[in-house]
Every structure is written in C-alpha cells, then in structure tokens.
MARBA-3410 file (N, C-alpha, C, O; in Angstrom, 1 decimal):
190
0.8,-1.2,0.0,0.0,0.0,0.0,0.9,1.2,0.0,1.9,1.2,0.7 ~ 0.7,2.2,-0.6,1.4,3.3,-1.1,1.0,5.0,0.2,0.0,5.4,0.8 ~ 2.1,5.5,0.2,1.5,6.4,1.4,1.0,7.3,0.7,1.3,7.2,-0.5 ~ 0.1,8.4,1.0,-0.7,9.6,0.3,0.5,10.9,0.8,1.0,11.1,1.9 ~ 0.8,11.6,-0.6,1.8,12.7,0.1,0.1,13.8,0.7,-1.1,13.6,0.7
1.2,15.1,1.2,0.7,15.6,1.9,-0.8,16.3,1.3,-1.8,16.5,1.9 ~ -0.4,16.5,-0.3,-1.2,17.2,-0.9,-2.6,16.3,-1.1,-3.8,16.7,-1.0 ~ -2.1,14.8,-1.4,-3.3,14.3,-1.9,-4.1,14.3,-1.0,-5.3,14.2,-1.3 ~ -3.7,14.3,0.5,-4.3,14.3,1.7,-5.3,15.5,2.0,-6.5,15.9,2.0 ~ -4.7,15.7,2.1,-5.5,17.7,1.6,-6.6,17.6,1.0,-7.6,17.9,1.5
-6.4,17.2,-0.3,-7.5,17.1,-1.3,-8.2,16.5,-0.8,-9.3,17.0,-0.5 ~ -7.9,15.0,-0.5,-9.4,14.3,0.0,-9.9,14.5,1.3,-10.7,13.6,1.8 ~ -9.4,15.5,2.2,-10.0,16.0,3.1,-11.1,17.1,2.8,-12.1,17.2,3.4 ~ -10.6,17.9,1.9,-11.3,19.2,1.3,-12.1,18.3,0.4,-11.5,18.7,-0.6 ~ -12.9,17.5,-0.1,-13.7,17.3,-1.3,-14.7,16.1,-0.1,-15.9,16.0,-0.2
-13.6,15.4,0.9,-14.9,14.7,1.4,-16.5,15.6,1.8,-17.6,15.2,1.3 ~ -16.3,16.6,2.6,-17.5,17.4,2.9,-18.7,17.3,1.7,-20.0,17.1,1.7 ~ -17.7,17.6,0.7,-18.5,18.7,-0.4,-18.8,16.7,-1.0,-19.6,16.8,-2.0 ~ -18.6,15.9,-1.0,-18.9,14.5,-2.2,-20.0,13.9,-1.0,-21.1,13.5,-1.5 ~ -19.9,13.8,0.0,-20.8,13.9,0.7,-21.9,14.3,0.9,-22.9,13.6,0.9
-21.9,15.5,1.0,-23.6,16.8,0.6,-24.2,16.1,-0.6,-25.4,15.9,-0.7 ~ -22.9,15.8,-1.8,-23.8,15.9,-3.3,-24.5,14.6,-2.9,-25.7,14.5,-2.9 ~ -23.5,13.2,-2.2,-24.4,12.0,-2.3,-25.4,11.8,-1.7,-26.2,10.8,-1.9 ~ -25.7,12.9,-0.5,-26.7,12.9,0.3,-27.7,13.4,-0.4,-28.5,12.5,-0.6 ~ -27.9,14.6,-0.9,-29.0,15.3,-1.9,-29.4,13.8,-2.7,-30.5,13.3,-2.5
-28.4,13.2,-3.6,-28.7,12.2,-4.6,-29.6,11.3,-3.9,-30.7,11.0,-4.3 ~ -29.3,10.9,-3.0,-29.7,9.4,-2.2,-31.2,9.7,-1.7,-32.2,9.0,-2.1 ~ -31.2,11.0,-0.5,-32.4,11.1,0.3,-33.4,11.2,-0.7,-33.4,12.0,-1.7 ~ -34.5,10.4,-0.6,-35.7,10.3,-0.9,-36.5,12.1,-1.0,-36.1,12.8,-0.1 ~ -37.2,12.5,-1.7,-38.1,14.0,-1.6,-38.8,13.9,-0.7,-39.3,12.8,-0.6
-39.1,14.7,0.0,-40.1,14.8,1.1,-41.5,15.0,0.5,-41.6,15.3,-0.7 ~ -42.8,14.9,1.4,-43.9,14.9,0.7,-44.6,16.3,0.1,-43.8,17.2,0.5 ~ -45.2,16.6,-0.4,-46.6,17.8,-0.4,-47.7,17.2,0.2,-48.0,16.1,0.6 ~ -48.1,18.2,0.3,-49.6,18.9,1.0,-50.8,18.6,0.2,-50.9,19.5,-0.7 ~ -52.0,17.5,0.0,-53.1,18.3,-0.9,-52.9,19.5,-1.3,-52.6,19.9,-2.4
-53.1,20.5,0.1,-53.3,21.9,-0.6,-52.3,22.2,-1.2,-52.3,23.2,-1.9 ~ -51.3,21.5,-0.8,-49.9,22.8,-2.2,-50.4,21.9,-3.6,-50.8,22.4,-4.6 ~ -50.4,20.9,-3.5,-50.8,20.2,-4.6,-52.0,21.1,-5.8,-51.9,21.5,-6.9 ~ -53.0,21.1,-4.7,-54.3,22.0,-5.5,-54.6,23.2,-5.8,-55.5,23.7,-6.5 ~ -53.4,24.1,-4.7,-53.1,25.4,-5.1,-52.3,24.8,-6.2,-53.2,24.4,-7.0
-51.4,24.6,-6.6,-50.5,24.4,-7.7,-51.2,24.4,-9.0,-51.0,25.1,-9.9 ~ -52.2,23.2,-8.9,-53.0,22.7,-9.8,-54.0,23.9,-10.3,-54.3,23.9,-11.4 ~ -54.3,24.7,-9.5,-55.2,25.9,-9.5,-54.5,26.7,-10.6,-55.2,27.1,-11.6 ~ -53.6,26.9,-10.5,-52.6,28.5,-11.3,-52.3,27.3,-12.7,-52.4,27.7,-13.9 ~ -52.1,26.1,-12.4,-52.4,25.5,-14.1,-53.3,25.0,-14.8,-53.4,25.0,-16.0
-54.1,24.7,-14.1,-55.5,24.3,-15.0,-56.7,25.3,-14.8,-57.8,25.2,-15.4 ~ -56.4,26.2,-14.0,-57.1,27.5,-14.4,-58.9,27.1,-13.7,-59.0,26.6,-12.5 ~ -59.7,27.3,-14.3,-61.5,26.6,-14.7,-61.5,25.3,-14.0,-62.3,25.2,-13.0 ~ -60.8,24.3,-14.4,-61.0,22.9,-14.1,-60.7,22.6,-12.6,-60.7,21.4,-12.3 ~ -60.5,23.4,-11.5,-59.9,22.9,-10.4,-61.1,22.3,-9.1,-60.5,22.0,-8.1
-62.1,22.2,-9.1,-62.7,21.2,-9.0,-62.7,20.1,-9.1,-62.6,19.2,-8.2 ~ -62.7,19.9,-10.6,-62.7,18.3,-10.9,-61.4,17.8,-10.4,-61.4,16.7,-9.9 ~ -60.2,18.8,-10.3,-58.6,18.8,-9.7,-58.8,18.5,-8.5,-58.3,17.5,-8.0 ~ -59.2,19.1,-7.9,-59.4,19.0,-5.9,-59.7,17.8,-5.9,-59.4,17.3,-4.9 ~ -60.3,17.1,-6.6,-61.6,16.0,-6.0,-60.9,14.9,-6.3,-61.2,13.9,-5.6
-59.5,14.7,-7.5,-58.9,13.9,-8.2,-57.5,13.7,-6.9,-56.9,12.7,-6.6 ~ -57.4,15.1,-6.5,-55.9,14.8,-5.9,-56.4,14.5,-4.4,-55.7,13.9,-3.6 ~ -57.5,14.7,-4.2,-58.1,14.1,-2.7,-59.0,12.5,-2.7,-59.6,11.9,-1.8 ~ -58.7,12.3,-3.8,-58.8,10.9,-4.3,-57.6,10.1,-4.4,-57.5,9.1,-3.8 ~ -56.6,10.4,-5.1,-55.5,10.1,-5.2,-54.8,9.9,-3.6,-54.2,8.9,-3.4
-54.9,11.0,-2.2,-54.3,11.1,-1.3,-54.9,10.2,-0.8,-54.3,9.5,-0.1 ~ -56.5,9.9,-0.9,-57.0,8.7,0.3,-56.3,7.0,-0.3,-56.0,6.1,0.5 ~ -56.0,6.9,-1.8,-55.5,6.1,-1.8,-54.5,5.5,-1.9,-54.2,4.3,-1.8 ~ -53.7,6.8,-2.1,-52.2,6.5,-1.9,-51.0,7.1,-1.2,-49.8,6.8,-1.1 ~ -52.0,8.4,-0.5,-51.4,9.2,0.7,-51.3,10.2,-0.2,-52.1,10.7,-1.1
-49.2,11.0,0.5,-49.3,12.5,0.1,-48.0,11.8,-1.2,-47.4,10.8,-1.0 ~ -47.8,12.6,-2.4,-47.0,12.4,-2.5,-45.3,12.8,-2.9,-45.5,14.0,-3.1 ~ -44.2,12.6,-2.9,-43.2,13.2,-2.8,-42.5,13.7,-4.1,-41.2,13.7,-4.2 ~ -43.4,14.2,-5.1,-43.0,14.4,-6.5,-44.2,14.5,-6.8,-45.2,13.9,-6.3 ~ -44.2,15.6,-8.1,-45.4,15.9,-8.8,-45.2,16.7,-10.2,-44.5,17.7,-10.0
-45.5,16.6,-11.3,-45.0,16.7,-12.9,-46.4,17.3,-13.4,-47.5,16.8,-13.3 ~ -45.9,18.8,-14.0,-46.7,19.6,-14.3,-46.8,19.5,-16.2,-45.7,19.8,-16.7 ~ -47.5,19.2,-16.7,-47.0,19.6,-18.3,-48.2,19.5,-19.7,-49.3,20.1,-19.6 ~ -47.7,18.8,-20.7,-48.9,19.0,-21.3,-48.4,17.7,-22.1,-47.2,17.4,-21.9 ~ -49.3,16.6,-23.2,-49.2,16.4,-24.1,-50.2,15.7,-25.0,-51.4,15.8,-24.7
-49.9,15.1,-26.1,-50.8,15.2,-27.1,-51.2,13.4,-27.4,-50.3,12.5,-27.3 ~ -52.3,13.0,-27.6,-52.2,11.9,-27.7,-53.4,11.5,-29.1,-54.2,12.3,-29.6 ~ -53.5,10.0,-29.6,-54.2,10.0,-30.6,-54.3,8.2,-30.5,-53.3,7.6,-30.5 ~ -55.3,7.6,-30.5,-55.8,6.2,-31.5,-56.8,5.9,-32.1,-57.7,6.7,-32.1 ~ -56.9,4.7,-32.7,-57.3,3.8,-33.2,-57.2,2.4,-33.0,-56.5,1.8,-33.8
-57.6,2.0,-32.4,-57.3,0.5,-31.7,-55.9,1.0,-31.0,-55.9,1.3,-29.9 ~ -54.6,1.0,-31.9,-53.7,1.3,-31.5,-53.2,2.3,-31.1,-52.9,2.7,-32.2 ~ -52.8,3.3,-30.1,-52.7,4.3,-29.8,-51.3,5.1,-29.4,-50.5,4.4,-28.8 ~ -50.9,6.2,-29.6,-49.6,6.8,-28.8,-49.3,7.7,-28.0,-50.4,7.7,-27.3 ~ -48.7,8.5,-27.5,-48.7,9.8,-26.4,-47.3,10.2,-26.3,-46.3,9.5,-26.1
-47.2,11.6,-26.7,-46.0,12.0,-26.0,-46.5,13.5,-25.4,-47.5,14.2,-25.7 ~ -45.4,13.6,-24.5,-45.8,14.9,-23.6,-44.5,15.5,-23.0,-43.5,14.8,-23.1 ~ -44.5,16.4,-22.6,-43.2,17.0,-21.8,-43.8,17.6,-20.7,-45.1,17.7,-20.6 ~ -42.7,18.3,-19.5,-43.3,18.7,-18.5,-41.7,19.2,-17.3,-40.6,19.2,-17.7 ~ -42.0,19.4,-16.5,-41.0,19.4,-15.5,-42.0,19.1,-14.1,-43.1,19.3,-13.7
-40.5,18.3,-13.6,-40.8,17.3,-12.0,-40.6,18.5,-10.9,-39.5,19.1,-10.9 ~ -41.5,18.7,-10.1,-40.9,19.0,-8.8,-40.9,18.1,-7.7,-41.7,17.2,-7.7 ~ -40.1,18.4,-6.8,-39.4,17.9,-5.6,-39.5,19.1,-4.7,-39.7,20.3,-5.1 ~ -39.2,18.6,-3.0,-39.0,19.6,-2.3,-37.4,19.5,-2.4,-36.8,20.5,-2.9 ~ -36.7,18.4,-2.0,-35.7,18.6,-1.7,-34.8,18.1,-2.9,-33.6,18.3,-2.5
-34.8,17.5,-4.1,-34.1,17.5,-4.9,-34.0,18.6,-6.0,-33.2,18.4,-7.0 ~ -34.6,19.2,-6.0,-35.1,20.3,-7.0,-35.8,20.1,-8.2,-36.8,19.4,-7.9 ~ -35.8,20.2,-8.9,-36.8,20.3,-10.5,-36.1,20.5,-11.8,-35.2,21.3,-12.2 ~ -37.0,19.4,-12.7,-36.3,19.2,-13.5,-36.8,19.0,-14.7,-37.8,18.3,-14.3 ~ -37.0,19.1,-15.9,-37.9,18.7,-17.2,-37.9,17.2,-17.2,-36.8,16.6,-17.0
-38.6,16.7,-17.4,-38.8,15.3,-18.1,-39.4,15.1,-19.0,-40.0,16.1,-19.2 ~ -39.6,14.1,-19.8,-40.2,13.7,-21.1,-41.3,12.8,-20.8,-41.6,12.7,-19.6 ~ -42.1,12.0,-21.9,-43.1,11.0,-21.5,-43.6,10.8,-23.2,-44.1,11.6,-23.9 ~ -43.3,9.5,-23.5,-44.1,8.6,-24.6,-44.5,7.5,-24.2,-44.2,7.0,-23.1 ~ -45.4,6.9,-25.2,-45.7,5.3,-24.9,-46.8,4.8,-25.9,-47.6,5.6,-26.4
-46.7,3.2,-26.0,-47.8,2.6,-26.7,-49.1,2.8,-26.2,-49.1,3.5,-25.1 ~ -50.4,2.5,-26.5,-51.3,1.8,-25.9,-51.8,1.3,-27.1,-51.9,1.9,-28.2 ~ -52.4,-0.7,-26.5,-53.8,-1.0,-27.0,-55.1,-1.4,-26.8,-55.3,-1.9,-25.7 ~ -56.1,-1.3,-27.6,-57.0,-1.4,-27.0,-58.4,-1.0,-28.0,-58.4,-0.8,-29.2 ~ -59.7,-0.8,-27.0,-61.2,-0.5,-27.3,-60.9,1.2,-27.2,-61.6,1.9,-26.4
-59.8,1.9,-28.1,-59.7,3.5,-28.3,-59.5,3.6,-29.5,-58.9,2.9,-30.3 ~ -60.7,5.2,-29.7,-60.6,5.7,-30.6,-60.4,7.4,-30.2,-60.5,7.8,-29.1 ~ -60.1,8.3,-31.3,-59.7,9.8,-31.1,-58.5,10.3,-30.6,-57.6,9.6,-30.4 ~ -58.5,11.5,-30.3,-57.1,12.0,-30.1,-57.5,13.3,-29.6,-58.5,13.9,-30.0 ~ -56.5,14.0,-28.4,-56.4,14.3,-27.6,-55.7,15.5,-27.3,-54.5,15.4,-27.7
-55.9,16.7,-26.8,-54.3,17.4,-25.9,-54.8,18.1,-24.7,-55.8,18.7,-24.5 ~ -53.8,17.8,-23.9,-54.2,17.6,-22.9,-53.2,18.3,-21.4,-52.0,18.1,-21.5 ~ -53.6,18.8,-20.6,-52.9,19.2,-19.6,-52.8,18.2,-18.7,-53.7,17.4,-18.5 ~ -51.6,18.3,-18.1,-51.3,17.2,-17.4,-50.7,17.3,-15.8,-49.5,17.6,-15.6 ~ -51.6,16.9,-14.8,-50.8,17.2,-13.9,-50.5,15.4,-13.2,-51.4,14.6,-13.0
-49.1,15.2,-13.0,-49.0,14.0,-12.3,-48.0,14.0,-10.8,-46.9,14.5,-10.4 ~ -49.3,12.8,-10.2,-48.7,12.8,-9.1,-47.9,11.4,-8.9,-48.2,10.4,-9.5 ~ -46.4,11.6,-7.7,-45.6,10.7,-8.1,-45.5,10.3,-6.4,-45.3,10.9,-5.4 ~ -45.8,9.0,-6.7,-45.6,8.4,-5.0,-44.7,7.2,-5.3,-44.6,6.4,-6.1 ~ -43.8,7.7,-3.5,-42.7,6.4,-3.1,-41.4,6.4,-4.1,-40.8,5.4,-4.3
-41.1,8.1,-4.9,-40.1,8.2,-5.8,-39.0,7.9,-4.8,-39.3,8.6,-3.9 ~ -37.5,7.1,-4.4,-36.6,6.9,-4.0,-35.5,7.8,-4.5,-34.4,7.7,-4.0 ~ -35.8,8.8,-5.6,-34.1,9.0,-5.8,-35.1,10.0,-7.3,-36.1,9.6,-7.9 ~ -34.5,11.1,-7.5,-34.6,11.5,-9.1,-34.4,10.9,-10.2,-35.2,11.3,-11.1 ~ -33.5,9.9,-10.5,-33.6,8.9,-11.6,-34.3,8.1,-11.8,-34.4,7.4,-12.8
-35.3,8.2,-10.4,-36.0,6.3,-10.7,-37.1,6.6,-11.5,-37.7,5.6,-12.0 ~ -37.6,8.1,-11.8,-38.5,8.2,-12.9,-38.3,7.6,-14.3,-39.1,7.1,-15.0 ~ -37.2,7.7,-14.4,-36.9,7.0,-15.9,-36.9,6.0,-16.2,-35.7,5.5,-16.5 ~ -37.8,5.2,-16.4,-38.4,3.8,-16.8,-39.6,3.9,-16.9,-40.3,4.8,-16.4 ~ -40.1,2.7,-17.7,-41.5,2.0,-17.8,-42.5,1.9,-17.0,-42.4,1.0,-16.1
-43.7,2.6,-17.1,-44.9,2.6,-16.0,-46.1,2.1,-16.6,-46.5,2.8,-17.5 ~ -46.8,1.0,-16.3,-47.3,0.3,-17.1,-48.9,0.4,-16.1,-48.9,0.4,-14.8 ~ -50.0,0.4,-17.1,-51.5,0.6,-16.6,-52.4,0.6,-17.8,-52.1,0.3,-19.0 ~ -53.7,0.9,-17.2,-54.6,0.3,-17.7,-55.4,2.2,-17.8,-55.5,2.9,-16.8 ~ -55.8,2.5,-18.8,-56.5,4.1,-19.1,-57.6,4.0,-19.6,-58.0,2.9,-20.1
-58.3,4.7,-19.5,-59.6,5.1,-19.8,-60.1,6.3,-20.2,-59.8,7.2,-19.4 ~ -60.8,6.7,-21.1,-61.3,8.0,-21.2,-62.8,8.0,-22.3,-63.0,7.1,-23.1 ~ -63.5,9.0,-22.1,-64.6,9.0,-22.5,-64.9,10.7,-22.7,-65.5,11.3,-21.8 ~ -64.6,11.3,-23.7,-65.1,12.5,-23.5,-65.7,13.5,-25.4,-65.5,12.9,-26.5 ~ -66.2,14.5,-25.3,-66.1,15.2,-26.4,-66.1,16.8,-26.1,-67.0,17.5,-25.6
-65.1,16.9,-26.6,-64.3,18.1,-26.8,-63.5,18.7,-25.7,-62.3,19.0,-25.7 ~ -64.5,18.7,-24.2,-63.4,18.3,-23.1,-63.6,17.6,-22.0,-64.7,17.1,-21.9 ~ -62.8,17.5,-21.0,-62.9,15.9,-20.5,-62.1,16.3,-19.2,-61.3,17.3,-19.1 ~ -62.5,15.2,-18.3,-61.1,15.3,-16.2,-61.5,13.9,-16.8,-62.5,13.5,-17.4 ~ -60.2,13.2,-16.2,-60.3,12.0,-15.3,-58.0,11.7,-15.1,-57.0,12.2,-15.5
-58.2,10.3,-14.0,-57.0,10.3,-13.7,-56.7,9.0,-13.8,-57.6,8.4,-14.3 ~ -55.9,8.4,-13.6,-55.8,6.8,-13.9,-54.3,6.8,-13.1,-53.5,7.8,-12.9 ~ -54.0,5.0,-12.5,-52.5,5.1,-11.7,-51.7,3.9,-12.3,-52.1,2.8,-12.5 ~ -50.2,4.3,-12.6,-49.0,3.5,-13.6,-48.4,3.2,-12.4,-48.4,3.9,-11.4 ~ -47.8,1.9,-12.4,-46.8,1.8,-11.3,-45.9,0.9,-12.1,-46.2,0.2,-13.0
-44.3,1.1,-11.2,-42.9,0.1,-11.6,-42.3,0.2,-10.2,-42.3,1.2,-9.4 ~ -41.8,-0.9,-10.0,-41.0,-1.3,-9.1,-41.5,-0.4,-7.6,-40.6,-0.3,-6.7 ~ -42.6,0.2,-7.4,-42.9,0.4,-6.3,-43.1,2.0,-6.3,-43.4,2.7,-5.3 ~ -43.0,2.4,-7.5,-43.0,3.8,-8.0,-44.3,4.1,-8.3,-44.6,3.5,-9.3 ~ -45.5,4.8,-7.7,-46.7,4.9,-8.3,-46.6,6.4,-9.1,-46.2,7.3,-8.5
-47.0,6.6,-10.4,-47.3,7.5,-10.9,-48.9,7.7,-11.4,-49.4,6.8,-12.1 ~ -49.8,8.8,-11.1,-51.1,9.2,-11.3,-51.2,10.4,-12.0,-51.2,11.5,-11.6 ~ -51.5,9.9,-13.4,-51.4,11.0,-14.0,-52.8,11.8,-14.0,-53.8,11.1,-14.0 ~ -52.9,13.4,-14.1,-54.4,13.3,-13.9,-54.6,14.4,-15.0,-54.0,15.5,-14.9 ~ -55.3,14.1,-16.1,-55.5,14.5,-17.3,-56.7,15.5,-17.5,-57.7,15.0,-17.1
-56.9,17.2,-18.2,-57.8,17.5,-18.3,-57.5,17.8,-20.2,-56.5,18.5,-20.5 ~ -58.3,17.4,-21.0,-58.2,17.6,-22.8,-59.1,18.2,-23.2,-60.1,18.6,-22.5 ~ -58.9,18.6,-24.6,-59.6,18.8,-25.4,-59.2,17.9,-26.8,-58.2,17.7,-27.3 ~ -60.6,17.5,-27.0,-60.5,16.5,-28.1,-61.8,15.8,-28.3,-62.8,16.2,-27.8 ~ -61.6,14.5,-29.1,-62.4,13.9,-28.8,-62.0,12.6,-29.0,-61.5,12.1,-30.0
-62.4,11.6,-27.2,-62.1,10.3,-27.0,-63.0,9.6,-26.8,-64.2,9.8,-26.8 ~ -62.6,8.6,-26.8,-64.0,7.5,-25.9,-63.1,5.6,-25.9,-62.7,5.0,-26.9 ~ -63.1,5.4,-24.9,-62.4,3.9,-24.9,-61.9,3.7,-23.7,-62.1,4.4,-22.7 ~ -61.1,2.5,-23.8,-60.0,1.9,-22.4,-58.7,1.3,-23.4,-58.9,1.3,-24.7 ~ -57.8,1.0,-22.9,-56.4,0.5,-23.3,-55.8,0.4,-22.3,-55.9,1.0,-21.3
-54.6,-0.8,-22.8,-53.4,-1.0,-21.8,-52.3,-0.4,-22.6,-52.3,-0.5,-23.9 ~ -51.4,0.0,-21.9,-50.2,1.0,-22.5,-49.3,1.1,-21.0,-49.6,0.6,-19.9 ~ -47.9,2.0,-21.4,-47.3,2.4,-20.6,-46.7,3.7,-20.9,-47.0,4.1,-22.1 ~ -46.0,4.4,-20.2,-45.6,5.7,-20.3,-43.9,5.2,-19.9,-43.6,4.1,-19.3 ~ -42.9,6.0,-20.5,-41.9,5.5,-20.7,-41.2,7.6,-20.2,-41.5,8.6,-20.9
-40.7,7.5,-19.3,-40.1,8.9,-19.2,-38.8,9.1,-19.5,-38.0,8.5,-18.9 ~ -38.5,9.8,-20.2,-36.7,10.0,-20.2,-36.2,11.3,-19.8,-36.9,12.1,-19.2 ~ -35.2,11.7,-20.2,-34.6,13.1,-19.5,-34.4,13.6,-20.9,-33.9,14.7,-20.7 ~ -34.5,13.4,-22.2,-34.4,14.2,-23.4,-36.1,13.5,-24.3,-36.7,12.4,-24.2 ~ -36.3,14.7,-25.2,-37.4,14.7,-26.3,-37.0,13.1,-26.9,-35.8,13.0,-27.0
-37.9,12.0,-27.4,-37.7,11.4,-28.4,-39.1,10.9,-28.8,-40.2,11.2,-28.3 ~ -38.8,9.9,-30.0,-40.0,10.4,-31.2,-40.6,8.4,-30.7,-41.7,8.0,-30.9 ~ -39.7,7.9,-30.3,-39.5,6.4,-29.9,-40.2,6.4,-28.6,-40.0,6.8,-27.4 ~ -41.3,5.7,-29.2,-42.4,5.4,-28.0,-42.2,3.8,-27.3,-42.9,3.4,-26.4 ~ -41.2,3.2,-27.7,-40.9,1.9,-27.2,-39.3,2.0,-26.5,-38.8,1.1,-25.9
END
C-alpha cells in the first residue's frame, strides 16, 4: 500500500465534505406535499378545471397518501385500436429540485380519437430522481367530447405515478399501455 503525500491528503479532506452533501442530496428520498400545495399548484395550471382537480388529488391522497413528486406539463395523444402519447413537463421535488422530463408510450385497446391535454402528475414512493426513468405500465380510460377530467395510476418497481388529465379533443375507450419517461425529447415510444 502506497502512502498519500501531503497534498493528496488535503484534497481528499477538502472534497470529502462537499462529495458527501452531493451523495446525500442524490440518495435522500423528496419529502412529501400537501393536498393543498398540490391544489393550489393545480389551481394557477388548470385554471377553470380545479374542482374536478381537488376531487382527483383528494382521491389520489385517500389512496395512496401524500405524494413526494409531482409533474406539471402538457401532451398530445391519438388512436385507433392502437394508440400513442408524448408529452413534456417538469418534476418538482422539495428537496431535490426540478427538472424537465419527457413522456411517450404505446397503448392498445377498445380507443378511438385524439387528444391534448394538460397534465398534472402525481408521483408516489419516488426513491431518488432517476428512478423516474423507466416503464410505468397501466390500464386508461377516457370517455369524453371536446373536453374531459379523469385520472388513472402507472406503477414500476414500487413507484406509483397518477397522472391526472384534463383535454380537449375527442375520445371514448379503455387501453393497456405504458408511459416510458426520459430526460431528453424522443420520437420512440418503445
């Protein structure tokens, strides 16, 4: 084993502190929200619709509590038996900060029409800011013409995501699909 001169000692005294903080930020889990910060939130983006919003995220909290991430955004969706979705948005956190994310995915199924849509999603039991990026797989529904609320819940590996959708368009169906998030725009919904 090799001795450390005085300098390299130095250094890894001066960087432990600071490599430390960063892996702590990285690691600790987000802390929760509030319904109400939730529905205030929801208020200043969906404007009109916040009713049907209160009632969705006080639905969402009796069944899955509060949760520690939440994705503000918009996107556009369309089928025919077979169907697609992409959307963008940014995640907040209390304690990891915020960040854009992406969102595509298949679905199939008893759908027809196409859609755009505001999107507010809530994210429960997130572990870490990366663990968004992967495959969330569920079962949707919608029924509407010209505009439309409802919310539906994706889960992976213990990650629940609830997205809660208000459009304009016109839908009507159910499908199984999944939502696929990454950290850049792509056109690849698989």
């Amino acid at each position: 084993m090799s001795k450390l001169t005085r300098r390299e000692a130095l250094a890894l005294v001066a960087a432990g502190p600071v490599a430390l903080c960063a892996t702590a930020r990285a690691d600790t889990p987000p802390t929760t929200f509030s319904v109400d910060e939730i529905v205030d939130s929801g208020h200043k983006f969906f404007g009109g619709l916040s009713r049907g919003l209160a009632e969705a995220v006080q639905e969402a909290a009796r069944r899955w509590g509060l949760p520690n991430a939440y994705i503000l955004g918009q996107e556009a969706s369309g089928a025919f038996v077979g169907g697609l979705r992409y959307g963008e948005g940014k995640m907040y956190t209390r304690n990891a900060g915020d960040q854009p994310v992406y969102w595509q995915g298949p679905s199939v199924g008893f759908d027809w029409g196409a859609d755009g849509d505001r999107t507010m999603m809530l994210v429960y039991n997130l572990p870490a800011m990366g663990a968004i990026y992967q495959r969330f797989g569920g079962v949707d529904g919608a029924a509407y013409f010209v505009g439309g609320f409802g919310f539906t819940a994706l889960d992976a590996a213990g990650v629940v995501v609830v997205p809660i959708r208000t459009g304009v368009g016109a839908r009507i169906g159910v499908n199984l699909g999944y939502l696929k998030f990454t950290e850049r725009a792509t056109w690849n919904p698989f």
